[in-house]
C-alpha positions as CSV (number, residue, x, y, z in Angstrom):
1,X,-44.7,155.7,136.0
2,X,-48.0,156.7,134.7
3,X,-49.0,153.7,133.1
4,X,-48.1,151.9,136.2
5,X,-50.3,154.3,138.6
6,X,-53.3,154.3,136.2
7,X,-53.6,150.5,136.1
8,X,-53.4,150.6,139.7
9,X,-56.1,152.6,139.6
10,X,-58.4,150.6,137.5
11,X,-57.1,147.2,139.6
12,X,-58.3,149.4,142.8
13,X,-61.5,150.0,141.4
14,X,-62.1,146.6,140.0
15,X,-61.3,144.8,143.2
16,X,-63.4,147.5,145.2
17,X,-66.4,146.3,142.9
18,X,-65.5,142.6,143.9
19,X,-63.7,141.5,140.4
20,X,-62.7,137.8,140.8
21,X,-60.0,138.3,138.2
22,X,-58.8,140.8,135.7
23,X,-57.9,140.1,132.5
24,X,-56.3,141.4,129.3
25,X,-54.2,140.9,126.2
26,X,-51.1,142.7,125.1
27,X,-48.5,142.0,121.9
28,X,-46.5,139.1,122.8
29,X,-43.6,141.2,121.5
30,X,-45.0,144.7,123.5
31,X,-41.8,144.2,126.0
32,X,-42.3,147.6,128.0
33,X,-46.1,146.6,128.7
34,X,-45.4,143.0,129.7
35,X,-42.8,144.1,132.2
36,X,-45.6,146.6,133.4
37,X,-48.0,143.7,133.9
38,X,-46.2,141.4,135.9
39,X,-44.7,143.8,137.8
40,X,-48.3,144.4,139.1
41,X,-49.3,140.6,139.8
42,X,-50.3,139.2,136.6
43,X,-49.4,136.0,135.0
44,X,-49.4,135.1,131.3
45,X,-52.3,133.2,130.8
46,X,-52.3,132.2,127.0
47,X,-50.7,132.6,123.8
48,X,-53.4,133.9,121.6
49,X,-51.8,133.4,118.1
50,X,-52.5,135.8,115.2
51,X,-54.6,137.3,117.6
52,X,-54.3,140.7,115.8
53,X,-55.5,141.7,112.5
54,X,-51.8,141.9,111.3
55,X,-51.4,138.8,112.4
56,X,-49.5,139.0,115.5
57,X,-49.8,136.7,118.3
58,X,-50.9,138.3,121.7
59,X,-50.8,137.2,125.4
60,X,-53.8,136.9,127.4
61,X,-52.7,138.1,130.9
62,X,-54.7,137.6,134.3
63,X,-54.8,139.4,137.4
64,X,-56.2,137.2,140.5
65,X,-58.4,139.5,143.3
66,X,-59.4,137.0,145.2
67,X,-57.9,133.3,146.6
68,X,-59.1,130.5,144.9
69,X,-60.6,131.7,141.8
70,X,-59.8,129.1,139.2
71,X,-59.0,129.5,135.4
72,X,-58.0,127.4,132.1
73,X,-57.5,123.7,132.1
74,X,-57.5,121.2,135.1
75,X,-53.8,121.3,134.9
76,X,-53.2,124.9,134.7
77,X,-55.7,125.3,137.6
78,X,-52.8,124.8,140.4
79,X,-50.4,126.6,138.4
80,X,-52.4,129.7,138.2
81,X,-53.4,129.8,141.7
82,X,-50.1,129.6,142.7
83,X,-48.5,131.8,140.7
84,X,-51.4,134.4,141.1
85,X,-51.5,133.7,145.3
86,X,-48.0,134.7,145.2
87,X,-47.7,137.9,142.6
88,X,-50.8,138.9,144.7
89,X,-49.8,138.9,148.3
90,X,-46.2,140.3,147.1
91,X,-48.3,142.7,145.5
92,X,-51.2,144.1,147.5
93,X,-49.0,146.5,149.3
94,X,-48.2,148.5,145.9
95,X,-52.0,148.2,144.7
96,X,-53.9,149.9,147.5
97,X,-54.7,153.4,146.7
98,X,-53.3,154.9,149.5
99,X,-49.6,154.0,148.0
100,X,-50.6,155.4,145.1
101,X,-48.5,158.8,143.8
102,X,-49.9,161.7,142.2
């Protein structure tokens, strides 16, 4: 619960500075923080393989602030947006900072 309110925070912030997209990368095997992620709106955007310096893979993960902002290949392009358009506007509601609980 306060992992969840602090990244709303950040994506509050970010979006009130007019961020296009957010993005980060977590351990493809990091469950808890995946779950987080999506949860919020974000899509998994790559697998970064032996992204770490133990050499475990990671996922790139994006976060879409504003309609039409495109990312990756031609072919991913629609995917994204969609998928993004979606998480986002089922999202917005929890990401505003006036839902947000101390």
């Amino acid at each position: 619960m306060v992992g969840t309110t602090l990244v709303r925070m950040a994506i509050n912030v970010m979006k009130s500075q007019n961020a296009d997209e957010i993005v980060l990368e977590t351990e493809h095997t990091n469950v808890g923080a995946l779950s987080l992620y999506q949860n919020l709106g974000f899509i998994r955007d790559k697998r970064l393989y032996r992204y770490y310096l133990n050499g475990v893979d990671a996922f790139r993960l994006k976060l879409f602030c504003r309609d039409g902002v495109a990312s990756g290949a031609e072919n991913d392009n629609n995917l994204n947006r969609n998928q993004a358009s979606t998480s986002t506007k089922e999202n917005d509601s929890c990401l505003n900072s006036s839902n947000i609980r101390n």
